[in-house]
C-alpha positions as CSV (number, residue, x, y, z in Angstrom):
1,X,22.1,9.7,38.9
2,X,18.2,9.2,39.9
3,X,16.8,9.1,36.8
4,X,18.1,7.7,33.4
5,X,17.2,8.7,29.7
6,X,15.8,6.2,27.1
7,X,18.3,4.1,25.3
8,X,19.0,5.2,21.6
9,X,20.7,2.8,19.5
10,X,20.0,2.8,15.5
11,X,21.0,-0.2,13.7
12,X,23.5,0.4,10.5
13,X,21.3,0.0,6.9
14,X,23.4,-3.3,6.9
15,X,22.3,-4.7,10.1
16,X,18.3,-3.6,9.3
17,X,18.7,-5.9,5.9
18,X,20.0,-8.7,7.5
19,X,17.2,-8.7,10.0
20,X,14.5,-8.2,7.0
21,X,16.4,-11.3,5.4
22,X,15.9,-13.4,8.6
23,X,12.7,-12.6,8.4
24,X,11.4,-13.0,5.4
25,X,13.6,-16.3,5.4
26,X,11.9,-17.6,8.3
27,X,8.1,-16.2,8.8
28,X,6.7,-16.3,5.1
29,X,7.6,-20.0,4.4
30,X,5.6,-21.9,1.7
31,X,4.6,-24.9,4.1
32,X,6.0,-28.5,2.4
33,X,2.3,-30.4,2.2
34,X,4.1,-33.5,0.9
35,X,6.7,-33.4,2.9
36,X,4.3,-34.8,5.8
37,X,4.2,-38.3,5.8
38,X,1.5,-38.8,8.6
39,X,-1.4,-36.1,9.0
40,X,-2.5,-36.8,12.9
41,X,-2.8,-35.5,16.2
42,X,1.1,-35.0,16.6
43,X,1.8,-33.2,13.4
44,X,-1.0,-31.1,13.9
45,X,0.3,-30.1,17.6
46,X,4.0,-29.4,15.5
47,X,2.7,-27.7,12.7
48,X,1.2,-25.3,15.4
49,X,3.8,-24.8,18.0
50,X,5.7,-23.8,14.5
51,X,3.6,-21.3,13.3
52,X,3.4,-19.7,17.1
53,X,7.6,-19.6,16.6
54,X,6.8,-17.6,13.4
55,X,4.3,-15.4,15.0
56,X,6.8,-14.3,17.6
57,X,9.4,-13.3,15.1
58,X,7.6,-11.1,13.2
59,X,5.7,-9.4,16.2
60,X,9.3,-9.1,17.4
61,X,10.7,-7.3,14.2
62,X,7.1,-5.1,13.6
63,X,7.8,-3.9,17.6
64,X,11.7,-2.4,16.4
65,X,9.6,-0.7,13.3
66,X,7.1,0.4,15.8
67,X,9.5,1.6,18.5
68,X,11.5,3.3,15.5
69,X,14.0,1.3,16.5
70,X,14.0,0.1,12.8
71,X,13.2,2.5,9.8
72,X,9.5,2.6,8.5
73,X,10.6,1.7,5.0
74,X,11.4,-1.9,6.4
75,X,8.2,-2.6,7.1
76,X,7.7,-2.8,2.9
77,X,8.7,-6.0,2.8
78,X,6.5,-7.2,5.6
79,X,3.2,-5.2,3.9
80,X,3.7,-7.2,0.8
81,X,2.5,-10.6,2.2
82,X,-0.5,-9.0,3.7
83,X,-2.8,-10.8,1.3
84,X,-0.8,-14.3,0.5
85,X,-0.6,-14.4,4.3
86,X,-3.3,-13.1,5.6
87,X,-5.0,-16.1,7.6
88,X,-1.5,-16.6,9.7
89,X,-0.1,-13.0,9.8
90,X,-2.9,-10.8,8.4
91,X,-3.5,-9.4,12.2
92,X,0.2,-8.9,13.3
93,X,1.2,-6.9,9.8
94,X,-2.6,-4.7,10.2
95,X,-1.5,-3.8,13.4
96,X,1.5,-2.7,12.3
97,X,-0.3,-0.1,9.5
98,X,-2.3,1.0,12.3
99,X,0.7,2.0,14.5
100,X,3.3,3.0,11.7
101,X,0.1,5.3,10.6
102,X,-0.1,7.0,14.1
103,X,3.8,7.3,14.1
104,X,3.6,9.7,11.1
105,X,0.8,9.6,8.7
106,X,2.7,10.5,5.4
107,X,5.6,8.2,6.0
108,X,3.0,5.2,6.4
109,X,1.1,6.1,3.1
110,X,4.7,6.3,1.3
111,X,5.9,3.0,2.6
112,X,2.6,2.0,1.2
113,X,3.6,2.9,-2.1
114,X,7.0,1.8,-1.4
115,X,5.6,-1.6,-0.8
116,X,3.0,-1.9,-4.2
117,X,6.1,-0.2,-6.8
118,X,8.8,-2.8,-5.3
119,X,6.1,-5.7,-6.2
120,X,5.0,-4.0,-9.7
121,X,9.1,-4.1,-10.6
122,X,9.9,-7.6,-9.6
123,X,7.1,-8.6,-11.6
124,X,8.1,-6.5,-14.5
125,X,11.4,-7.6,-14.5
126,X,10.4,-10.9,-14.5
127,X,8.0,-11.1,-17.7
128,X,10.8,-9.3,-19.4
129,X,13.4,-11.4,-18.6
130,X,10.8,-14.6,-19.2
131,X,12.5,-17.0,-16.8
132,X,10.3,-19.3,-15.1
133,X,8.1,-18.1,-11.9
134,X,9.8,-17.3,-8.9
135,X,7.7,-18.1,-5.8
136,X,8.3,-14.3,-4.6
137,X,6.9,-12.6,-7.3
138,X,2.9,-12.0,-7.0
139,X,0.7,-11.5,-9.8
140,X,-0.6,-8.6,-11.3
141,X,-3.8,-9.3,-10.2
142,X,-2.9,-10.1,-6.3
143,X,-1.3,-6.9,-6.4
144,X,-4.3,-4.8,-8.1
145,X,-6.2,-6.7,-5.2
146,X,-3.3,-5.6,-2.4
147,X,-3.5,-2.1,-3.6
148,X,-7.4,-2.6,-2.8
149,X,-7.1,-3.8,0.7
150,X,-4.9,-1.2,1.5
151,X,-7.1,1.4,-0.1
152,X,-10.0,0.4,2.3
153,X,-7.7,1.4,5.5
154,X,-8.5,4.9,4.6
155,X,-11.7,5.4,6.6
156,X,-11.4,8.8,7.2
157,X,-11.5,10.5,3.5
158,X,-10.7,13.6,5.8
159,X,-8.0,12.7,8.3
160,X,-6.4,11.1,5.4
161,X,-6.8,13.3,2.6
162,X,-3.3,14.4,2.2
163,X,-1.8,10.5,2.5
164,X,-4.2,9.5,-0.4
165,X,-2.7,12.7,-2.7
166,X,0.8,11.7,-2.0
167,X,0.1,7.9,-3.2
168,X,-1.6,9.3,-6.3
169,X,1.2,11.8,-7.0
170,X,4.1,9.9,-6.3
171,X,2.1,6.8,-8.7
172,X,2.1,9.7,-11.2
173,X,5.6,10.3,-11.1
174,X,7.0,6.9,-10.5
175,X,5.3,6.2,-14.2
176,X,6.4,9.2,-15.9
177,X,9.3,10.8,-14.6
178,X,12.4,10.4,-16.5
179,X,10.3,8.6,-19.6
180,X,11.5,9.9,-23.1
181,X,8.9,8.8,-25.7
182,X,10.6,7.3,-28.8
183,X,9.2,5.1,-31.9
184,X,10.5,2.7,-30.2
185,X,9.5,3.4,-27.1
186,X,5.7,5.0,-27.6
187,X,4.5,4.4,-23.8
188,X,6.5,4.6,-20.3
189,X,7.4,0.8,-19.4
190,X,5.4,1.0,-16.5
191,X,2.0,2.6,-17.5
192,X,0.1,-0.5,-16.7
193,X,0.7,0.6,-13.1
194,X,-1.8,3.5,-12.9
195,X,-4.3,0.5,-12.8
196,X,-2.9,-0.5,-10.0
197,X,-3.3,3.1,-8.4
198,X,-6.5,3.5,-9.9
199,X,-7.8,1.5,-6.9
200,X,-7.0,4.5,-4.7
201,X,-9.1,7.2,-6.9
202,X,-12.5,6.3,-4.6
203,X,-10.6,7.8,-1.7
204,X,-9.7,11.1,-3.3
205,X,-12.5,13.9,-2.1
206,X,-14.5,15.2,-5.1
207,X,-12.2,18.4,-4.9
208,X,-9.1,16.7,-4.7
209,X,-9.5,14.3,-7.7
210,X,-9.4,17.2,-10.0
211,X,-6.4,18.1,-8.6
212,X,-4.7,14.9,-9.2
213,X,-5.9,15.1,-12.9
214,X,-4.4,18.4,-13.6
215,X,-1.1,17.0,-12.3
216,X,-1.3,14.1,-14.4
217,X,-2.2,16.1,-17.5
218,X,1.3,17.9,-16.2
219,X,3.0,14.8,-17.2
220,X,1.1,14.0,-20.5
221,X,1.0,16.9,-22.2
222,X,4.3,16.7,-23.5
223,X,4.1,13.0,-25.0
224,X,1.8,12.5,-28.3
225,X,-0.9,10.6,-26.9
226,X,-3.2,8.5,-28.9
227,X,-6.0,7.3,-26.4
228,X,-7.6,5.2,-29.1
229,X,-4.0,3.0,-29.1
230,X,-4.7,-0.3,-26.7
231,X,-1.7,0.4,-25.4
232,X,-2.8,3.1,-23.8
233,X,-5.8,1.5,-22.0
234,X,-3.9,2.0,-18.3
235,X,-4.1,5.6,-18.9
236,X,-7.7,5.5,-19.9
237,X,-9.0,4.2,-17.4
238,X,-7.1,5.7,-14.9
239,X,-8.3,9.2,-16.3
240,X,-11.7,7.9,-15.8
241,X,-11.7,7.2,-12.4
242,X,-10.6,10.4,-11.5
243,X,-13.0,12.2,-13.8
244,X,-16.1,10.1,-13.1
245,X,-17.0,11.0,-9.7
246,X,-15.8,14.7,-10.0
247,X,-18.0,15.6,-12.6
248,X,-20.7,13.2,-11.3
249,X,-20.4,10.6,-14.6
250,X,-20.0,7.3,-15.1
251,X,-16.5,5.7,-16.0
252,X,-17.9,4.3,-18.9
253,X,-18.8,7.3,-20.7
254,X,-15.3,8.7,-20.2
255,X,-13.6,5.8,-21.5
256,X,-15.9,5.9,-24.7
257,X,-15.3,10.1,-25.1
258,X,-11.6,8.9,-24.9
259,X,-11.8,7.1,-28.0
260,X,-13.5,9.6,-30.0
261,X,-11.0,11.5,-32.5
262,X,-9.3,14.5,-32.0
263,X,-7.7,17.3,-34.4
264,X,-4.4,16.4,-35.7
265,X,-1.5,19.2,-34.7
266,X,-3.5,19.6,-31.4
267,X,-2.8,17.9,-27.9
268,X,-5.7,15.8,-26.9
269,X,-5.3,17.0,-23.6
270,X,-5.6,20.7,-24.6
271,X,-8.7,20.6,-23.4
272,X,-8.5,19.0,-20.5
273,X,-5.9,21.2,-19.5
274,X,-7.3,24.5,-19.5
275,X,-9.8,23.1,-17.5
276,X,-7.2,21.9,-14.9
277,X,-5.5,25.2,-15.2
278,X,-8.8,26.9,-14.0
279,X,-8.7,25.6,-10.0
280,X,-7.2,27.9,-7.8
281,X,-6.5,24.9,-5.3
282,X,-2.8,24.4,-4.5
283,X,-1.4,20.7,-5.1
284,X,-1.1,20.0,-1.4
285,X,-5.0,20.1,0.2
286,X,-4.2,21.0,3.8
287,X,-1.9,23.3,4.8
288,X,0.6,22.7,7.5
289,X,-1.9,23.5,10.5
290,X,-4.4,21.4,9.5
291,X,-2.0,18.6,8.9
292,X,-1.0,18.8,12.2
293,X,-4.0,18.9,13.7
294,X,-4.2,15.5,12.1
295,X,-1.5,14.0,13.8
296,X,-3.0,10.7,15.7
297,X,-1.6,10.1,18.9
298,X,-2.7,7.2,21.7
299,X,-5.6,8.3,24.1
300,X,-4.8,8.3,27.9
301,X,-7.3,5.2,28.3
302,X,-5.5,3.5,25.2
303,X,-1.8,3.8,27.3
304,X,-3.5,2.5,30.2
305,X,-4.5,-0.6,28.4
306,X,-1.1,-0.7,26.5
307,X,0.4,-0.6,29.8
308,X,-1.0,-3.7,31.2
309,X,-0.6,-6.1,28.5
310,X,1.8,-6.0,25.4
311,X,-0.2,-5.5,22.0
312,X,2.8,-7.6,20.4
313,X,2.9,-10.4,22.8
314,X,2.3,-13.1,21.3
315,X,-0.5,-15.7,23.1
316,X,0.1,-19.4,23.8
317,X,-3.2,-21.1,22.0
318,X,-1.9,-20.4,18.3
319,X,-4.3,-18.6,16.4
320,X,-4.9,-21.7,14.2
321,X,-7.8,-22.8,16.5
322,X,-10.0,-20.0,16.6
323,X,-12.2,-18.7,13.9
324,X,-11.1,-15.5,14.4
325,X,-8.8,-12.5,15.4
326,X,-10.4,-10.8,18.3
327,X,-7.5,-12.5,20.9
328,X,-5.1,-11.8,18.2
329,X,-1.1,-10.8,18.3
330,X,-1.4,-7.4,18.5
331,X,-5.4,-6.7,19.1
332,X,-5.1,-3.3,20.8
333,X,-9.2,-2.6,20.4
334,X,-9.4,-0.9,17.9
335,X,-12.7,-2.7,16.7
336,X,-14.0,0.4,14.6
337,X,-11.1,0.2,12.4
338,X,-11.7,-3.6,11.6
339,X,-15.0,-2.3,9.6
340,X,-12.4,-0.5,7.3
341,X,-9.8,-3.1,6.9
342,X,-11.1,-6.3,7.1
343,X,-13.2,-7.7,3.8
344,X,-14.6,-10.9,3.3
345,X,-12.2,-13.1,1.1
């Protein structure tokens, strides 16, 4: 024939694990400091060549993701060490956002979430079980401060305004849904996350925020909620962040109206409810035209440049020795994005 197709070939679920595995296994080491006998020229020149051999692997595994070769959903794993790593990989795994985000912009913001839930349940499991610190398991506060950093990669409040909703209603759900309040039980186990999703409530339009609310009074207004109860704090202030800048208020005074008392035999969200009940909006913001008008794609000029170098091939001086990421892994020059992403440490 004169012409051939492009080769499909999907990995099994099996086979996409065990390359995550290698991955992980290999790339995100913790470096063995005393483990070096003699700091000099010559372990310097090894330590380097050693981190270039872990640069290449994971720009090899983020081009399968990319080249949907891989599904999206493996590139969870990889997001998660986007702050612990961030001087050695921080420019291969950004790159990666920016791509998976221009494959499909909904998938990206899901794997997102994806990414922050798998962290908040390790950790979770871990003060429950109260065994002793496993390496893997991040903080609550690095992940507060992941959720952050990946909050800022929403520029465009526009562009992105569906992705931002999604996070905030699948955060919603991932805390309540299935939670069946008991004496016992007076809170869903995993409240405290809506701090964690909090940091996503400045990138909800003014419109859109009170959308979000009336869906999480959806969820509440079934549970006898006492928002003077420290235990309830999470839910608090997560209220607040979504009421502050829609009605123009501070966070502070919201948090204080929470505590005043309410009539017994009534829900304390009543009120709050009716008001919710009153927008006319639909759940989803942008209907399906607008969404795909949306839809990112490459420029012309950017294939050209794609075309004559790789954006994931990986460059010989290791990135060690420079001060910064301009001649980095997968710099395709996308400078105006950097503003968004990148924040002083």
């Amino acid at each position: 024939p004169s012409s051939f197709g492009p080769l499909l070939y999907t990995p099994s679920p099996k086979l996409q694990r065990a390359l995550l595995t290698f991955v992980c296994a290999h790339v995100f080491v913790v470096q063995d400091c005393d483990g070096q006998s003699a700091v000099g020229e010559d372990s310097e020149v090894e330590r380097l060549e050693e981190l270039h051999r872990r640069r290449n692997v994971l720009a090899a595994f983020c081009k399968l993701i990319v080249h949907r070769v891989l599904e999206m959903s493996m590139a969870a794993e990889v997001f998660m060490y986007y702050m612990k790593y961030h001087n050695d990989f921080g420019d291969i795994i950004k790159e990666t956002m920016y791509r998976t985000r221009q494959m499909d912009k909904m998938d990206s913001a899901r794997t997102l979430v994806l990414c922050l839930q798998q962290l908040f349940v390790r950790l979770k499991r871990e003060q429950e079980s109260g065994a002793r610190a496993h390496p893997g398991v991040q903080t609550f506060t690095s992940i507060k401060e992941l959720a952050r950093r990946f909050a800022l990669t929403f520029g465009d409040l526009i562009k992105f305004r569906e992705c931002v909703v999604v996070i905030h209603r699948n955060g919603i759900e991932f805390v309540f849904q299935e939670f069946g309040q008991t004496p016992d039980a007076p809170t869903p186990p995993y409240l405290s996350y809506l701090t964690i999703l909090g940091e996503f409530s400045s990138k909800l339009l003014k419109q859109d925020k009170k959308i979000v609310f009336s869906y999480l009074q959806k969820h509440t207004v079934e549970h006898i909620v006492d928002l003077r109860e420290e235990c309830w704090q999470p839910l608090v202030y997560y209220r607040a962040s979504l009421l502050a800048a829609a009605e123009g208020e501070d966070a502070v005074s919201y948090v204080s109206s929470d505590r005043k008392p309410y009539l017994p035999g009534r829900s304390p969200f009543s009120k709050q409810k009716l008001e919710g009940s009153k927008s006319p909006c639909p759940f989803s913001p942008v209907d399906s035209k607008v969404s795909k008008g949306h839809r990112s794609s490459f420029s012309p000029s950017h294939q050209e440049k794609t075309t004559d170098a790789d954006p994931f091939s990986v460059p010989a001086d290791p990135p060690a020795k420079r001060l910064n990421f301009e001649g980095s892994v997968l710099s395709t020059g996308h400078e105006a994005e950097d503003d968004t992403v990148d924040v002083e440490l």
